[in-house]
C-alpha positions as CSV (number, residue, x, y, z in Angstrom):
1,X,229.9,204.9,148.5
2,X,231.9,205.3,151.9
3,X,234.5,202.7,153.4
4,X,233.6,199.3,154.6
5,X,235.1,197.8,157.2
6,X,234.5,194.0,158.5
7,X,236.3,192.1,161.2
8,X,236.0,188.9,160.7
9,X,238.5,187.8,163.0
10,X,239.8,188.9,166.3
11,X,240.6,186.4,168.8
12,X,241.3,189.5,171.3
13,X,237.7,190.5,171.0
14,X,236.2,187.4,170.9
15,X,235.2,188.1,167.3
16,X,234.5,185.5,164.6
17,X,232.1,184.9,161.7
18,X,231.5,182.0,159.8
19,X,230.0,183.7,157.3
20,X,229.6,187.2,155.6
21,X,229.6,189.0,152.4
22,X,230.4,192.6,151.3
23,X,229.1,194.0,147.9
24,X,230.2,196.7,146.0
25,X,228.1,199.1,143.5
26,X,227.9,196.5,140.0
27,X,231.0,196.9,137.6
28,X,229.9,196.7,134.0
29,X,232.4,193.5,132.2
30,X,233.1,192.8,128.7
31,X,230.5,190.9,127.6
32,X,228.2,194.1,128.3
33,X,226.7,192.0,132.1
34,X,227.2,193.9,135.2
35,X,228.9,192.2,138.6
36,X,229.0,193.2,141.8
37,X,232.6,193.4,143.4
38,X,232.7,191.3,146.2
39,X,234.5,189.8,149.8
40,X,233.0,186.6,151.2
41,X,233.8,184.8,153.9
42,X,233.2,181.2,154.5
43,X,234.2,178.3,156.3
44,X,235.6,174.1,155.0
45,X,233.5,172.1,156.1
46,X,234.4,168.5,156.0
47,X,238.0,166.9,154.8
48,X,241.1,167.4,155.9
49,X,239.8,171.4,155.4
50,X,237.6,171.5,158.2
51,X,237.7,174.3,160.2
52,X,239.7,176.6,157.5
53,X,238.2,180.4,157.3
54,X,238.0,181.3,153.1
55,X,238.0,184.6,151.9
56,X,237.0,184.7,148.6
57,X,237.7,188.7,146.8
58,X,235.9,189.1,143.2
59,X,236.1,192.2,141.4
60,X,234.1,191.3,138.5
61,X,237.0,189.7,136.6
62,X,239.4,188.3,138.9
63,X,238.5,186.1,141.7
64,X,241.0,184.7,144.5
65,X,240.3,183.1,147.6
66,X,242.6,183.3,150.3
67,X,242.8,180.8,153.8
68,X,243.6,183.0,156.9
69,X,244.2,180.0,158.7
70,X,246.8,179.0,156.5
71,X,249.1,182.1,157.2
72,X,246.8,184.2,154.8
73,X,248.1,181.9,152.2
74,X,246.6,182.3,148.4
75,X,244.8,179.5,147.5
76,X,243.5,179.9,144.0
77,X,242.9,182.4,141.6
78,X,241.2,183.0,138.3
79,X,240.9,185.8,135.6
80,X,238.1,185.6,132.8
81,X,238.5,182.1,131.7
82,X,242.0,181.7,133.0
83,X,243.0,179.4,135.7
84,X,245.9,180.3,138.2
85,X,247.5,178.2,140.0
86,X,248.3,174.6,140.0
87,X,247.3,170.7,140.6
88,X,248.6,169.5,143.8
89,X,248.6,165.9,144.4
90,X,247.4,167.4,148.3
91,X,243.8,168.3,146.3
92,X,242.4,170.3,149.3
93,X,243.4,173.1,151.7
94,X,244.4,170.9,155.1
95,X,244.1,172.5,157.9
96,X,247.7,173.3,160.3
97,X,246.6,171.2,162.8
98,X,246.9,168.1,160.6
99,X,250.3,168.9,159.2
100,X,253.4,167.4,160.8
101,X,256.3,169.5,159.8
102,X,258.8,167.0,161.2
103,X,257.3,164.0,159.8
104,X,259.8,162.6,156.9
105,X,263.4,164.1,158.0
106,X,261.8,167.6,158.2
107,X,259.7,167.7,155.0
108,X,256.1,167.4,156.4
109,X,255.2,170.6,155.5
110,X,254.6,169.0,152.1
111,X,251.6,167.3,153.4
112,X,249.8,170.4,153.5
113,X,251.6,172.1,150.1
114,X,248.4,173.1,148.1
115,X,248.5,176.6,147.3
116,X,249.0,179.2,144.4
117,X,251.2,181.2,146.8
118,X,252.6,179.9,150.3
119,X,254.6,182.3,152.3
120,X,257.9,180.2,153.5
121,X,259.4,181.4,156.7
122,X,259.1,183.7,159.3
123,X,262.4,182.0,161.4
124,X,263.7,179.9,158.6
125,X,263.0,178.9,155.1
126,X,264.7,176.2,153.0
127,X,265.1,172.4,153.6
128,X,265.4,170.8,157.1
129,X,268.6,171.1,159.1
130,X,269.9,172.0,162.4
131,X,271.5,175.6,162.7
132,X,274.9,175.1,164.6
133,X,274.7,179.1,165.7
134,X,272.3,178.2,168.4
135,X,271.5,174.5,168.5
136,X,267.7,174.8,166.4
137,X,266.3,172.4,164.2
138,X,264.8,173.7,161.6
139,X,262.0,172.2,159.6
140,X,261.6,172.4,155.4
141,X,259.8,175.9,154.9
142,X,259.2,176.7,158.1
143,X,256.0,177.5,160.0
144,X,254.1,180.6,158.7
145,X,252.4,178.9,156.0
146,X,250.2,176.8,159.0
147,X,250.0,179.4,161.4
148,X,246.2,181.1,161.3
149,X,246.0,184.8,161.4
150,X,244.6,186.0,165.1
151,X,243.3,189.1,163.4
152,X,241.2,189.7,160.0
153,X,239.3,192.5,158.5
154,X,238.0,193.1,154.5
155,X,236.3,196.1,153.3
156,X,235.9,198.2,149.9
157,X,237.2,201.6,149.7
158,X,235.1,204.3,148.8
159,X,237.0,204.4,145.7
160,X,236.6,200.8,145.3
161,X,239.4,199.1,146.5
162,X,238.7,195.5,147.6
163,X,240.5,194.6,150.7
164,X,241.9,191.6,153.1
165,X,244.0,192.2,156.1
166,X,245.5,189.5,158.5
167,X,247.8,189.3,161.3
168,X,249.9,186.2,162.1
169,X,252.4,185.5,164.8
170,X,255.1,183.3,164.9
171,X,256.1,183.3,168.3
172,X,257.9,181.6,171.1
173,X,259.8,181.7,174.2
174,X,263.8,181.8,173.5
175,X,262.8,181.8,170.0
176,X,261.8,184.3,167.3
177,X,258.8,186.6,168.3
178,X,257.8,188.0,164.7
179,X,254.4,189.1,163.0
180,X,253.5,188.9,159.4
181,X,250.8,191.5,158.6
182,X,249.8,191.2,155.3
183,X,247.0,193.0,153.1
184,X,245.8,191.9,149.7
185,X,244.0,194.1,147.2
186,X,242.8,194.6,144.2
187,X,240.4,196.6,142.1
188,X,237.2,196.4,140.4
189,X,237.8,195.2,136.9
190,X,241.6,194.9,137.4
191,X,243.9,192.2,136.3
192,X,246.1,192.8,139.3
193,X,246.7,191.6,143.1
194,X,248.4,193.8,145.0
195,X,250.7,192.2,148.3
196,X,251.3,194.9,151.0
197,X,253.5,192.8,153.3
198,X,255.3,193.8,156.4
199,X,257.3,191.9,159.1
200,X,258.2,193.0,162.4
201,X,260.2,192.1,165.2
202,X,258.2,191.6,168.4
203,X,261.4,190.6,170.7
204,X,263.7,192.7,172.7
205,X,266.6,191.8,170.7
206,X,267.6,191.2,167.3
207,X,266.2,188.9,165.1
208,X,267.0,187.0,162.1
209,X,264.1,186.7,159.3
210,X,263.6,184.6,155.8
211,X,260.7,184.9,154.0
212,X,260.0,183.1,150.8
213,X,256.6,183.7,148.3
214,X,256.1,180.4,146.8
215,X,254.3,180.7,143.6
216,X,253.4,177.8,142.1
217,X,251.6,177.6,138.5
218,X,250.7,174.4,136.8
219,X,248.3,174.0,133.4
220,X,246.8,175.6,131.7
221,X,250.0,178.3,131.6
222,X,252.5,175.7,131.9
223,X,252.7,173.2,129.0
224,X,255.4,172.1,126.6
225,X,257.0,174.4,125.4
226,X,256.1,177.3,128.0
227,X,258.8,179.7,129.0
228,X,259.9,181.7,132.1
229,X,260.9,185.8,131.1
230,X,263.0,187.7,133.6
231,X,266.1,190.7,133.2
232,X,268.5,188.1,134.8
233,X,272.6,189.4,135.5
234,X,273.0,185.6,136.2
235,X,271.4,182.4,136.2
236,X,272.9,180.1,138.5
237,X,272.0,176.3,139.1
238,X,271.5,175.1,142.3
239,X,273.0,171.7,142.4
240,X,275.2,169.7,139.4
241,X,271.8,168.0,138.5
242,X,270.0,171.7,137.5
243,X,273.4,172.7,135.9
244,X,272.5,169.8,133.5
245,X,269.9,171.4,132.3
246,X,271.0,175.2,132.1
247,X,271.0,175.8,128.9
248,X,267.3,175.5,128.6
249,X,266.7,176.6,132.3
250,X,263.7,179.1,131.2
251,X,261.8,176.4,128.9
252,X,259.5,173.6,130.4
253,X,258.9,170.3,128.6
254,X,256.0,167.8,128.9
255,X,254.8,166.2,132.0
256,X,257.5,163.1,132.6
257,X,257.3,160.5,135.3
258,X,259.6,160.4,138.0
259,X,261.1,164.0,136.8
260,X,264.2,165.2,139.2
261,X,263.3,168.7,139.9
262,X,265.6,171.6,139.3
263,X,266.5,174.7,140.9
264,X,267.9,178.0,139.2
265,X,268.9,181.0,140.9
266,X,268.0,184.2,139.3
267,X,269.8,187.6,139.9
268,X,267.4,190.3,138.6
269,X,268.1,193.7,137.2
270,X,265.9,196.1,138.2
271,X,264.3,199.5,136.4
272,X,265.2,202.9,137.4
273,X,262.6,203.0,139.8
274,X,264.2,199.6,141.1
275,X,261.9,197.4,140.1
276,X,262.0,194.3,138.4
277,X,259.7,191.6,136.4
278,X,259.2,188.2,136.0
279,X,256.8,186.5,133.5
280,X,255.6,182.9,133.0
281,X,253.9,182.3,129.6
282,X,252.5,179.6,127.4
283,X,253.9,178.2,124.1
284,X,252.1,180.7,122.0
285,X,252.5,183.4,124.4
286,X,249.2,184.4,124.7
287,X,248.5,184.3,128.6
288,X,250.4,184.4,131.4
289,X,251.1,185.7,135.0
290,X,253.6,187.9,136.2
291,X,255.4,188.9,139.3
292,X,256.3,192.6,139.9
293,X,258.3,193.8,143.3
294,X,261.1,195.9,144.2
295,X,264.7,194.2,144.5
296,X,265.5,195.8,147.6
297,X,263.6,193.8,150.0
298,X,263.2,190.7,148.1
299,X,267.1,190.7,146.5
300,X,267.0,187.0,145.8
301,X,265.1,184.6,143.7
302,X,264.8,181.0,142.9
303,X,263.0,179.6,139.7
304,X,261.6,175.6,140.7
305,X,261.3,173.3,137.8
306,X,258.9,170.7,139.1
307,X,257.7,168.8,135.3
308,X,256.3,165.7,136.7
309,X,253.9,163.9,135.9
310,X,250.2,165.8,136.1
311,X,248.7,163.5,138.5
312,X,252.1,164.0,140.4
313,X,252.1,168.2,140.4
314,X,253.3,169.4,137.4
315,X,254.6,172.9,138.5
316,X,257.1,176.0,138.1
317,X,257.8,177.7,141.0
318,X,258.5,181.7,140.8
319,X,259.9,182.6,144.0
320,X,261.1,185.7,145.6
321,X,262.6,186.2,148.6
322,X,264.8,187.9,150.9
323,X,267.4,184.9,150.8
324,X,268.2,181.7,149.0
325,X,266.4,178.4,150.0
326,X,269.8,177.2,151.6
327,X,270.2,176.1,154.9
328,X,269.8,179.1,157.6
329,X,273.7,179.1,159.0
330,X,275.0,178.7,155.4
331,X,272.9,182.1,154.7
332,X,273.8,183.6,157.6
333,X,277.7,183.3,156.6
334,X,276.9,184.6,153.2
335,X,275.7,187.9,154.4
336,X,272.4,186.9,152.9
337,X,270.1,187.0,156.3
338,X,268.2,189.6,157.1
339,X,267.8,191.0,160.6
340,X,265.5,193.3,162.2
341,X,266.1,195.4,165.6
342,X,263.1,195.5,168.4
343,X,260.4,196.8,166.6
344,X,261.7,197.3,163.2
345,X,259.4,196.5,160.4
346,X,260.5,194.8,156.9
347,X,257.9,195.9,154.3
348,X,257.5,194.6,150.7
349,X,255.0,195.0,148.0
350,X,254.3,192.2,145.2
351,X,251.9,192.9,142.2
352,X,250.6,189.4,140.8
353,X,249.3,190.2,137.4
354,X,247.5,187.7,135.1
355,X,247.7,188.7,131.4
356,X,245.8,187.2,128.3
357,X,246.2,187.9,124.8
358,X,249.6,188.4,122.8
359,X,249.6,191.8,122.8
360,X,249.0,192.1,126.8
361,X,251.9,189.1,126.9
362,X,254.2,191.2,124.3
363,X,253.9,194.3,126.1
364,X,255.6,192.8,129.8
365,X,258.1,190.6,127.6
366,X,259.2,193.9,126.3
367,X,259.5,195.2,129.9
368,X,261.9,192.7,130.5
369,X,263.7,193.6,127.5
370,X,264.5,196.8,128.4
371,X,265.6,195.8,132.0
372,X,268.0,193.1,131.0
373,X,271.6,194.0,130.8
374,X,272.8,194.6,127.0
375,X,275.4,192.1,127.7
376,X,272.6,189.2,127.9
377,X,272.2,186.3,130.6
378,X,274.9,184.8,131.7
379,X,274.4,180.8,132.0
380,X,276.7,179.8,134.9
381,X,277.5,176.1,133.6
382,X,277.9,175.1,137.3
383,X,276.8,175.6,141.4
384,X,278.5,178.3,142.9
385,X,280.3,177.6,146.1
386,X,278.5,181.4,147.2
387,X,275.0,180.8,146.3
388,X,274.5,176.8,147.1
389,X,275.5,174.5,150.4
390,X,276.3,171.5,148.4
391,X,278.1,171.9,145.1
């Protein structure tokens, strides 16, 4: 078989489809069944959707469908019989045009909060404030996650790669000029999803960046009981409420009513090959999804206990990032921002891997083992005047 290539979108050319599919040669699966690896492209029609472009990428055992016009967000995912993903009160994709960022002090962005994985940033990420620096308000999150993607292709390798590109811009004048061009893959058969990101600077002058992978999972992975593994140096709450909870920070109970969510800062250890792992399980540890990257462009990460009630969006959050969720200036004098020069490029690659049965489970938990520091976790019992704005 040789390369396909699709585009599917390019507003430049005048290019878009509503509809397509690509098929690759059939994959035998485990019940002895052959399927064909796949990339189709749809559109929502109807809802508070309507309008949104769907890409949905099957390789014969894991399915995901991403929304280029949601900042090639990742809506849901699903391996075998497993689920990924979570429950959102906000039960559909909405479309950006419906969102309000600055509705509710700052936290509309919430209105539109469906995804397994929204990207936070480009600009700024974290909760609404106004950057004394240069006068900016700054809205929770950020924009990227309801900025559509001006250019998409998909294709299948010749070696049978399955492929998604897109290309978003957050732009403006006397303001950050930055692309996100991000590329998901995965292969056929494979229990893995493979994030090639990149951000560059567009401007003529410096620029500041945040960018923050929001992974939210809900049931079936997260139940009583289910547990969060990662090679932490440190946990550190965010807030005196979380440091109530730190000495169970990696365990989730049952759905409660009116739950205060909970925020723990993780620094990571890393392998020799520098990276690192983190792994949500069940109770019995025998599925789960994991998060693989390097430390050196995403140095930071924040753990989000969300045990609400189901109805409400029971959820844990496992979030890398290239800074804390903390206000932009408070990063900023922390040494935590990141900057790029005029036409520098910030690259990262994530793995998302869904695992089922112990043994598959038993084998990344011991991964973790080895890259944790022999001295064990240390529980910091409260905020740290370093890592959060309000202690």
């Amino acid at each position: 078989m040789t390369d396909q290539l699709t585009v599917l979108t390019d507003v430049d050319e005048r290019i878009w489809l509503d509809t397509h599919r690509i098929e690759g040669p059939p994959e035998p699966t485990p019940s002895g069944t052959h399927n064909s690896p796949s990339i189709d492209k749809w559109t929502i029609r109807g809802g508070p959707g309507d309008g949104i472009d769907v890409v949905d990428v099957d390789n014969g055992r894991f399915s995901v469908s991403i929304l280029p016009t949601r900042g090639m967000g990742l809506w849901k995912a699903r391996y075998d019989a497993l689920d990924l993903g979570w429950r959102s009160p906000v039960r559909r994709p909405v479309h950006p045009a419906l969102v309000r960022p600055g509705d509710n002090g700052g936290s509309g962005w919430l209105s539109g909060f469906n995804e397994l994985l929204a990207r936070c940033g480009l600009a700024s990420h974290g909760p609404p404030t106004t950057d004394a620096a240069n006068g900016q308000t700054t809205t929770l999150h950020g924009n990227i996650a309801n900025l559509p993607a001006h250019r998409v292709t998909a294709g299948i390798h010749a070696d049978g790669e399955l492929w998604v590109r897109g290309e978003v811009d957050e732009t403006s004048l006397f303001g950050p000029c930055l692309r996100l061009d991000s590329k998901m893959s995965t292969r056929p058969g494979s229990n893995r999803l493979t994030l090639h990101e990149s951000v560059t600077n567009l401007a003529s002058g410096t620029a500041e960046f945040e960018l923050l992978y929001h992974t939210n999972i809900g049931p079936p992975l997260l139940e009583p009981g289910s547990k969060i593994a990662a090679p932490a140096r440190r946990v550190i709450p965010s807030s005196s409420h979380a440091a109530s909870g730190i000495n169970h920070w990696n365990v989730f109970a049952e759905p409660q009513t009116g739950y205060a969510e909970e925020c723990f800062f993780l620094e990571l250890a890393a392998d020799q090959q520098g990276k690192t792992l983190v792994l949500l399980h069940d109770a019995d540890a025998c599925q789960g999804i994991a998060l693989e990257f390097s430390v050196e462009p995403l140095p930071c990460f924040t753990l989000w206990k969300n045990t609400v009630g189901e109805a409400d969006g029971y959820v844990a959050g496992i979030e890398p990032s290239t800074d804390l969720p903390n206000p932009r200036q408070f990063e900023r004098e922390k040494g935590r921002l990141m900057t790029l020069e005029p036409g520098q490029t910030w690259t990262a690659t994530i793995e998302l891997v869904a695992l089922v049965g112990n043994d598959e489970v038993a084998q990344q938990l011991k991964r973790i083992s080895d890259m944790t520091p022999p001295e064990g976790i240390h529980l910091c019992p409260s905020p740290l005047e370093s890592h959060s704005a309000t202690t």
